[in-house]
C-alpha positions as CSV (number, residue, x, y, z in Angstrom):
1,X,25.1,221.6,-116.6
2,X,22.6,222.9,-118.6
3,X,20.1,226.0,-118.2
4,X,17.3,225.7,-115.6
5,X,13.8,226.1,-117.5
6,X,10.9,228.0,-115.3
7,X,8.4,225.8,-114.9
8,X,5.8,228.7,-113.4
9,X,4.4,230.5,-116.1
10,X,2.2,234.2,-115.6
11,X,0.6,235.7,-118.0
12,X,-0.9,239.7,-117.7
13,X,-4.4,238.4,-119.0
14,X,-6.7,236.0,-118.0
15,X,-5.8,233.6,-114.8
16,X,-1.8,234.5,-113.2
17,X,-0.2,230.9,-114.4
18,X,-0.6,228.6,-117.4
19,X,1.2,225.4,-118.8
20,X,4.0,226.1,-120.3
21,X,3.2,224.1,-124.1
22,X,6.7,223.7,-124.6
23,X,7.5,221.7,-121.0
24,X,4.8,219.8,-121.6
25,X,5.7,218.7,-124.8
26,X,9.0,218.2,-123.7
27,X,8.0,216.2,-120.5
28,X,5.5,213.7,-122.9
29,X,8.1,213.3,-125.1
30,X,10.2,212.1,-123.2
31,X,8.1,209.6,-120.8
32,X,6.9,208.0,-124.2
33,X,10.8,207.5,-125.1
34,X,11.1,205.6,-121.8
35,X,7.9,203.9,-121.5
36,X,8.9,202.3,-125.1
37,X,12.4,202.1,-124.6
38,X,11.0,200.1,-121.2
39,X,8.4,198.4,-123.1
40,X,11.3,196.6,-125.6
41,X,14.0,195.6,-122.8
42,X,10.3,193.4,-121.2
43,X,10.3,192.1,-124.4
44,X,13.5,191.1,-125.3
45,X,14.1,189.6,-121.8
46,X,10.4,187.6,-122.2
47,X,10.2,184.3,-122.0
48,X,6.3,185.1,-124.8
49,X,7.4,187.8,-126.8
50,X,3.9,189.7,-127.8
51,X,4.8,191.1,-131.2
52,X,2.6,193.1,-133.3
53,X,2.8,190.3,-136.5
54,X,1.8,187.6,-134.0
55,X,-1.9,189.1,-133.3
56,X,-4.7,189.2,-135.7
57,X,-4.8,193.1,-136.2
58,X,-2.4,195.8,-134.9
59,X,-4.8,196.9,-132.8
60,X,-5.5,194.4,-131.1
61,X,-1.4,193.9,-130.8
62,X,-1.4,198.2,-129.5
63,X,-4.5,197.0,-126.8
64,X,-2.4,194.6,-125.1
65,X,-0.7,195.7,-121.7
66,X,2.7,195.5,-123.2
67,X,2.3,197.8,-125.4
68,X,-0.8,200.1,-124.1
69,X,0.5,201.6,-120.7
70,X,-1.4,204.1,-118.9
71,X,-0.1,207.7,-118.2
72,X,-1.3,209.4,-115.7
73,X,-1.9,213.5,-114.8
74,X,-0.8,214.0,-110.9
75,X,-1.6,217.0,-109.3
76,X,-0.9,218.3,-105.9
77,X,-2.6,221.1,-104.1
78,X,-2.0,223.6,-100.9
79,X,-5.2,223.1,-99.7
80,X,-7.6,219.6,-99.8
81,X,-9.3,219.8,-103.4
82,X,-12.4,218.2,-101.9
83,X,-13.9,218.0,-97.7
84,X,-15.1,214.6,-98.3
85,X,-14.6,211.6,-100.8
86,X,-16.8,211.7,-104.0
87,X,-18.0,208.7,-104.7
88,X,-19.5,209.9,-107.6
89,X,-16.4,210.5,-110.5
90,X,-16.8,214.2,-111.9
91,X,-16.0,213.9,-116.5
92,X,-13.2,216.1,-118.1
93,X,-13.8,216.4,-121.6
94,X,-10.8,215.5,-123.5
95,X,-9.8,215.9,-127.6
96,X,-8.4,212.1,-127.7
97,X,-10.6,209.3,-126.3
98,X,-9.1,207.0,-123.7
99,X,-11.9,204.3,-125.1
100,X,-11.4,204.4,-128.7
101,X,-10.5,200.8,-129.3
102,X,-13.2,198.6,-131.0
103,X,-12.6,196.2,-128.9
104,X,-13.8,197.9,-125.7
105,X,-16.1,195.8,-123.5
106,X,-18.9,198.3,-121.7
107,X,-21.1,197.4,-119.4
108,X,-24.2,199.8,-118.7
109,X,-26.4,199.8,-115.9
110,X,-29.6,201.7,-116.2
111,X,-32.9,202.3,-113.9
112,X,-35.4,200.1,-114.3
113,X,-36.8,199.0,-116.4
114,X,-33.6,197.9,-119.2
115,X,-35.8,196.4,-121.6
116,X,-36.5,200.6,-122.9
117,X,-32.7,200.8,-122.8
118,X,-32.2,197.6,-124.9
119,X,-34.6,198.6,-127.3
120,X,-33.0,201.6,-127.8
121,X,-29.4,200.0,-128.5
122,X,-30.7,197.7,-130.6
123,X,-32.4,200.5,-132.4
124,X,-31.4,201.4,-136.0
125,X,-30.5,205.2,-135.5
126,X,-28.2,204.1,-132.6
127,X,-24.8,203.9,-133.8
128,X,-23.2,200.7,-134.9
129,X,-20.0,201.5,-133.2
130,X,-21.7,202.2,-130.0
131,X,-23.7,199.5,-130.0
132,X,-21.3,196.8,-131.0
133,X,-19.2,197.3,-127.8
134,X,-21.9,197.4,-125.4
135,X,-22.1,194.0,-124.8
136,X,-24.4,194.4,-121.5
137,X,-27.3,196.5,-120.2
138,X,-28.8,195.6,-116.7
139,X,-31.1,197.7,-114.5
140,X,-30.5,198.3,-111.2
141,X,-32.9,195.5,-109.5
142,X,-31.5,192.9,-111.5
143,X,-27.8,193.9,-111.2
144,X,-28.2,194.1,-107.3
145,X,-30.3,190.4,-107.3
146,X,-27.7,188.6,-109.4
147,X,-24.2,190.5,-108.2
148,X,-24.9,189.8,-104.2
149,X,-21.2,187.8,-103.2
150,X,-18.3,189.0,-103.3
151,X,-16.9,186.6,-106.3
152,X,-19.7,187.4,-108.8
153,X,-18.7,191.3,-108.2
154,X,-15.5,190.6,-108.9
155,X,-16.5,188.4,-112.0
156,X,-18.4,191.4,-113.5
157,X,-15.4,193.7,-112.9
158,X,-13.1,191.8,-114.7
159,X,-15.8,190.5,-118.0
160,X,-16.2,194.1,-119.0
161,X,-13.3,197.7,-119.8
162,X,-16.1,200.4,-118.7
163,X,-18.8,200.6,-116.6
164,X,-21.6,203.4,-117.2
165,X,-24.4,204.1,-115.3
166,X,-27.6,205.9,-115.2
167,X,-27.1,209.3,-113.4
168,X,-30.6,208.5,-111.6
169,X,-29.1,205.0,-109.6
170,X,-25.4,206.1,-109.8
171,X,-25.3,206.6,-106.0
172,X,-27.3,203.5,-105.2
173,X,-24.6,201.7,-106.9
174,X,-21.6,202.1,-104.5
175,X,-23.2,200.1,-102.0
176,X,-24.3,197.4,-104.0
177,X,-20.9,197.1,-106.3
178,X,-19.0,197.7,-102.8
179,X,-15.7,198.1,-102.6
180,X,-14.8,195.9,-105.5
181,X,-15.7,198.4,-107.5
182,X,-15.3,201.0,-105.8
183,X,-11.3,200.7,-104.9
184,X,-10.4,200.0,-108.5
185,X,-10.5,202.0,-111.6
186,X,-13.2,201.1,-113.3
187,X,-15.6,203.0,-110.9
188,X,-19.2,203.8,-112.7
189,X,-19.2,206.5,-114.9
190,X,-22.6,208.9,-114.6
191,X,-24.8,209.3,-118.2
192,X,-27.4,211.3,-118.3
193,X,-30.3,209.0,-120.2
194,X,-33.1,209.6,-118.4
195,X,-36.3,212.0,-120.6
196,X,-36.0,215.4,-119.7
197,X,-39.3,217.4,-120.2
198,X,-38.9,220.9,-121.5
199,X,-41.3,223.6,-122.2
200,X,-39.9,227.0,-124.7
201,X,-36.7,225.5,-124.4
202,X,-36.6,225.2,-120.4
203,X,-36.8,222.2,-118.3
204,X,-40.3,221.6,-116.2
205,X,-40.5,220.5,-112.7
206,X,-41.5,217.1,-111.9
207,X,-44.4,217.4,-109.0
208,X,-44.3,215.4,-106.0
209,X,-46.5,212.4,-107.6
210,X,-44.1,211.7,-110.7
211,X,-40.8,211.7,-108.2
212,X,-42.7,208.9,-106.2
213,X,-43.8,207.2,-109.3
214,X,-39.9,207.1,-110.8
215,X,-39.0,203.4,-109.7
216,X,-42.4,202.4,-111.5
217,X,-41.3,203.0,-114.4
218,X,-38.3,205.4,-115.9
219,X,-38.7,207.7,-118.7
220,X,-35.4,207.3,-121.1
221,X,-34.4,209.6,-123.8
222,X,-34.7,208.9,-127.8
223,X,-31.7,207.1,-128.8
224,X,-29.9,209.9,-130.4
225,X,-29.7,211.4,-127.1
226,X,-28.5,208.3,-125.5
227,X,-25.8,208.0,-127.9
228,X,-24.7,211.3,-127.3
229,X,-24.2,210.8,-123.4
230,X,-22.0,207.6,-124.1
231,X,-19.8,209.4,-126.5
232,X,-19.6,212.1,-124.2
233,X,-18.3,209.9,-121.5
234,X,-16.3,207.7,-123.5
235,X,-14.6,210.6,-124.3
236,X,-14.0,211.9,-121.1
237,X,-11.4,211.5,-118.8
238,X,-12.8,210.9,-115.3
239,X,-12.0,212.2,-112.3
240,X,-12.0,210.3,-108.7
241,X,-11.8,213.0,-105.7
242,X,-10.9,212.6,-102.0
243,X,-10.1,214.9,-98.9
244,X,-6.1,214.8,-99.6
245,X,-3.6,217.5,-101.7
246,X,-2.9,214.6,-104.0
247,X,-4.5,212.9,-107.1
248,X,-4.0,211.5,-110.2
249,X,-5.9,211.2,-113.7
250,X,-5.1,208.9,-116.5
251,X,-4.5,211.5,-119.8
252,X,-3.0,208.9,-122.0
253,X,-1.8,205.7,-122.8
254,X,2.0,204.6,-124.4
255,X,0.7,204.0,-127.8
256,X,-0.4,208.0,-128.1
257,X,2.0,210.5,-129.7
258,X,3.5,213.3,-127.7
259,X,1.4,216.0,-129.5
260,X,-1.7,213.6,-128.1
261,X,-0.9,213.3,-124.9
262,X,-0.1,216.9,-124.4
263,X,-3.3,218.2,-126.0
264,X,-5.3,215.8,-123.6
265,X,-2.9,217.2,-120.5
266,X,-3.9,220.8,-121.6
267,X,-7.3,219.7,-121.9
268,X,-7.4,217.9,-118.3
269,X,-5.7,220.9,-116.5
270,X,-7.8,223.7,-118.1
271,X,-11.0,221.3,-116.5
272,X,-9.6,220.8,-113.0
273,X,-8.9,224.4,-112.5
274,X,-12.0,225.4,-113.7
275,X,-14.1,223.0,-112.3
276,X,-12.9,220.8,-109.8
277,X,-10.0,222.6,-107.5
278,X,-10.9,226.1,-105.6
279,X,-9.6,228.6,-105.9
280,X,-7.8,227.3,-109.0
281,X,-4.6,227.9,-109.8
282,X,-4.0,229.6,-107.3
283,X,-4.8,226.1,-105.1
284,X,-2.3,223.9,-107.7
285,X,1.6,223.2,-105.9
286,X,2.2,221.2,-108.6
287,X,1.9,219.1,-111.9
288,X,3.5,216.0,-113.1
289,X,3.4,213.1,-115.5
290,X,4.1,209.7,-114.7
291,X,3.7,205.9,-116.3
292,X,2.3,203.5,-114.6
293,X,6.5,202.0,-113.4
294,X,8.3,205.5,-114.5
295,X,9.5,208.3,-112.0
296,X,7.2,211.2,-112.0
297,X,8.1,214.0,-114.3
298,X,7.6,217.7,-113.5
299,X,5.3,220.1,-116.1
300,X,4.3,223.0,-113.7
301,X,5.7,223.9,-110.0
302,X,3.9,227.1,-108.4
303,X,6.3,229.5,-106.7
304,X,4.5,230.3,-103.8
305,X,3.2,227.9,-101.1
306,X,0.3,229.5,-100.1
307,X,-3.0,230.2,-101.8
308,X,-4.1,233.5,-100.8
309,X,-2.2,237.0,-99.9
310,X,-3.9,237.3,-96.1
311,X,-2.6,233.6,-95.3
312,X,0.8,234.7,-94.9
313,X,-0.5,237.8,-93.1
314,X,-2.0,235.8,-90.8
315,X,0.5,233.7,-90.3
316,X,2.8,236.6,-89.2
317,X,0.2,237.9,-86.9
318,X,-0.3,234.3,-85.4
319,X,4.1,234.6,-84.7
320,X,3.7,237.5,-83.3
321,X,0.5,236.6,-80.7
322,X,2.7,232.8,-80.2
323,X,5.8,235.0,-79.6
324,X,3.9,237.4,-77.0
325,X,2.1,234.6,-75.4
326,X,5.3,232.4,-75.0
327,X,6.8,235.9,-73.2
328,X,3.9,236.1,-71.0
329,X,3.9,232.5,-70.1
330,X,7.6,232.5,-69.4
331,X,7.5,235.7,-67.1
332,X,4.3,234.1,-65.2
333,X,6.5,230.4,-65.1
334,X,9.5,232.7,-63.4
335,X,6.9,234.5,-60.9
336,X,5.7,231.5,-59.6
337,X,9.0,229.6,-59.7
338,X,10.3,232.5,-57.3
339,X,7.0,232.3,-55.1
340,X,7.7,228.6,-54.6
341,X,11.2,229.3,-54.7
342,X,10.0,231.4,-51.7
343,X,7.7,229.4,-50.1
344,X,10.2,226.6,-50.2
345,X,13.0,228.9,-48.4
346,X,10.4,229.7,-45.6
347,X,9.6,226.4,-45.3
348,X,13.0,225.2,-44.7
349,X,14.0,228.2,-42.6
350,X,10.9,227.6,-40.9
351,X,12.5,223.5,-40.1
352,X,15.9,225.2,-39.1
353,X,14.3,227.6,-37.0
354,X,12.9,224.6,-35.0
355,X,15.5,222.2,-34.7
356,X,17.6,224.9,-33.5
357,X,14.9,225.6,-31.0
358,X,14.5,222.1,-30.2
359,X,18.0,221.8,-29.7
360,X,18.3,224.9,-27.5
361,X,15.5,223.4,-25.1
362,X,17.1,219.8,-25.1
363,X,20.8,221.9,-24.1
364,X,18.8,223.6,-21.8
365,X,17.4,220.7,-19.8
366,X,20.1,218.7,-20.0
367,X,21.5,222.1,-18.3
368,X,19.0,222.3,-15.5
369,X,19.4,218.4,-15.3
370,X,22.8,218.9,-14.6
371,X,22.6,221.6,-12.2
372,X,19.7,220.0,-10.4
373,X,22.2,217.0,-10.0
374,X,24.8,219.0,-8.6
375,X,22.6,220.5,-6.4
376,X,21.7,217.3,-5.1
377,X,25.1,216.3,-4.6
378,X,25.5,219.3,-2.9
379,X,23.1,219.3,-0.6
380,X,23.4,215.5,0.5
381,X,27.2,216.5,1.3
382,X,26.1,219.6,3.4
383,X,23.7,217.3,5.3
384,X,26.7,214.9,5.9
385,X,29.0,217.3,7.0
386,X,26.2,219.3,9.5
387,X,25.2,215.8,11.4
388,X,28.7,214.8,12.0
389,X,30.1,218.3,13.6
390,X,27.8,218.1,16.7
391,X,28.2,214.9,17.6
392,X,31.7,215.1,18.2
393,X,31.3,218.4,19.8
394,X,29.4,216.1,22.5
395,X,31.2,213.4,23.0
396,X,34.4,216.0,23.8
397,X,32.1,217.5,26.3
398,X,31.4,214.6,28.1
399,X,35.1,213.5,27.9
């Protein structure tokens, strides 16, 4: 058997743990091997082998879901990461784009109105390669007139890869895309587009009058800017938060390399703990990566299962007041089982007490009954024997 590796790493500087590089190259590595090795069993077993000479470009062929399966970041935490769901997804920057296929279909819903957001896709200093895979831009009024059943919502999920949306609406949207959306991946990603004023480099305060005149008509950015926030999120992995311990973030696909997919781990875990999870690290149980049909695979496992020094303090404190209370509660239990224990021997001595009484008095009057009878007899026999003595007494007297 070979040598366990340590898969908690401290440092002296900076925060106590880090990813161990080497595990996590390791760990990616090896899912790739399997996911592949995976990937050419389903193919040789096929009844429609998908083969890369059989498409019209390899990467179309690589796009496919035969050979383009997710991989996915799970993390697991002491302590909730969030109180309560965020419908809004959070971005992590990462160094290789999840969306870098040409092929991508993106869908982008912006305030009202979208002809200013067309225009500024179909402008010439937007870039082509932007602009040739956003194949739809709605604004909000329209999108929520047209996509009102629950078939035409499903429709639009499945037409387009990505869905952005204007930061401003982004909220509005999950009760008009409903749960459609909202229980699959392809949640609404938030892009800043909107025209931000600034004065000496600082941003100015709308008044009260411009907020209510918003829905009249938005203000959009120029479209270098807009291009910019696209990008950004394109190259972003995003992140979908809810009040459990548990949660997962696609860092890669199975057509990456392992030095890819463990620069965008890095990249991913360096983002949660500094933005998303409190406390940080210290908040993190563990870390593993996973395919979308493969076993989870270990990359970091903390070594203590609390978050905080005074947790386990308190804990022992909390024994301690349990143990004293339980004490108390058992010597008050025994008190009042011997004072009932008492009560109930008074109770029935009390019983005995009386049927002994009871029986005395019935002894005793069956007693007196007796005697009285006796007496009776007694004196009825007396009476007999007094009235026959004189009588013979006279009748020898006259003889």
């Amino acid at each position: 058997m070979g040598s366990s590796t340590a898969l908690t790493t401290k440092v002296t500087t900076g925060s106590p743990y880090q990813l161990d590089k080497s595990q996590v190259s390791k760990a990616s590595s090896a899912l790739l091997r399997h996911i592949k090795s995976k990937q050419t069993e389903r193919e040789a077993t096929a009844t429609k082998k998908t083969l890369i000479g059989d498409n019209d470009s390899d990467s179309e062929a690589e796009d496919t879901p035969l050979h383009n399966e997710a991989v996915w970041l799970v993390f697991t935490t002491k302590k909730h990461v969030v109180d309560k769901n965020r419908l809004k997804p959070g971005k992590i920057s990462i160094p290789h784009s999840l969306n870098a296929s040409p092929a991508l279909s993106i869908c982008l819903i912006t305030a009202d109105p979208q002809r200013s957001v067309k225009n500024i896709v179909a402008d010439s200093s937007f870039p082509e390669h932007l602009s040739s895979r956003i194949e739809k831009v709605i604004g909000y009024s329209k999108l929520k007139d047209r996509y009102k059943s629950f078939e035409s919502r499903r429709q639009l999920l499945s037409e387009h890869d990505v869905f952005l949306a204007d930061d401003r609406i982004i909220m509005r949207l999950v009760k008009t895309l409903g749960k459609v959306f909202y229980k699959s991946s392809k949640r609404p990603i938030p892009v800043q587009i909107a025209h931000i004023e600034k004065a000496d480099g600082k941003r100015v305060k709308k008044d009260d009058k411009q907020k209510k005149n918003e829905d009249d008509g938005a203000a959009f950015a120029s479209p270098a800017v807009v291009a910019k926030e696209v990008e950004k999120a394109l190259n972003s992995a995003p992140v979908q938060l809810a009040p459990a311990t548990t949660a997962a973030i696609r860092v890669g696909s199975s057509n990456f390399t392992p030095e890819q997919l463990s620069e965008n781990i890095e990249a991913v875990v360096q983002g949660l703990t500094d933005k998303f999870i409190s406390k940080g690290w210290r908040n993190i149980k563990a870390l593993h990566v996973k395919g979308a049909n493969t076993m989870a695979m270990p990359i970091w496992l903390a070594s203590e299962l609390w978050v905080e020094e005074t947790d386990v303090v308190e804990a022992v404190e909390n024994g301690k007041t349990d143990e004293q209370n339980k004490k108390r509660k058992q010597i008050e239990e025994g008190d009042q089982k011997l004072l009932e224990g008492g009560n109930k021997k008074s109770r029935k001595q009390k019983k005995a007490d009386d049927d002994d009484e009871a029986s005395s008095l019935a002894a005793r009057k069956q007693k007196l009954e007796k005697q009285k009878a006796q007496a009776l007899e007694d004196g009825e026999a007396a009476a007999v024997k007094v009235s026959s003595g004189p009588a013979k007494k006279k009748k020898k007297s006259l003889s």
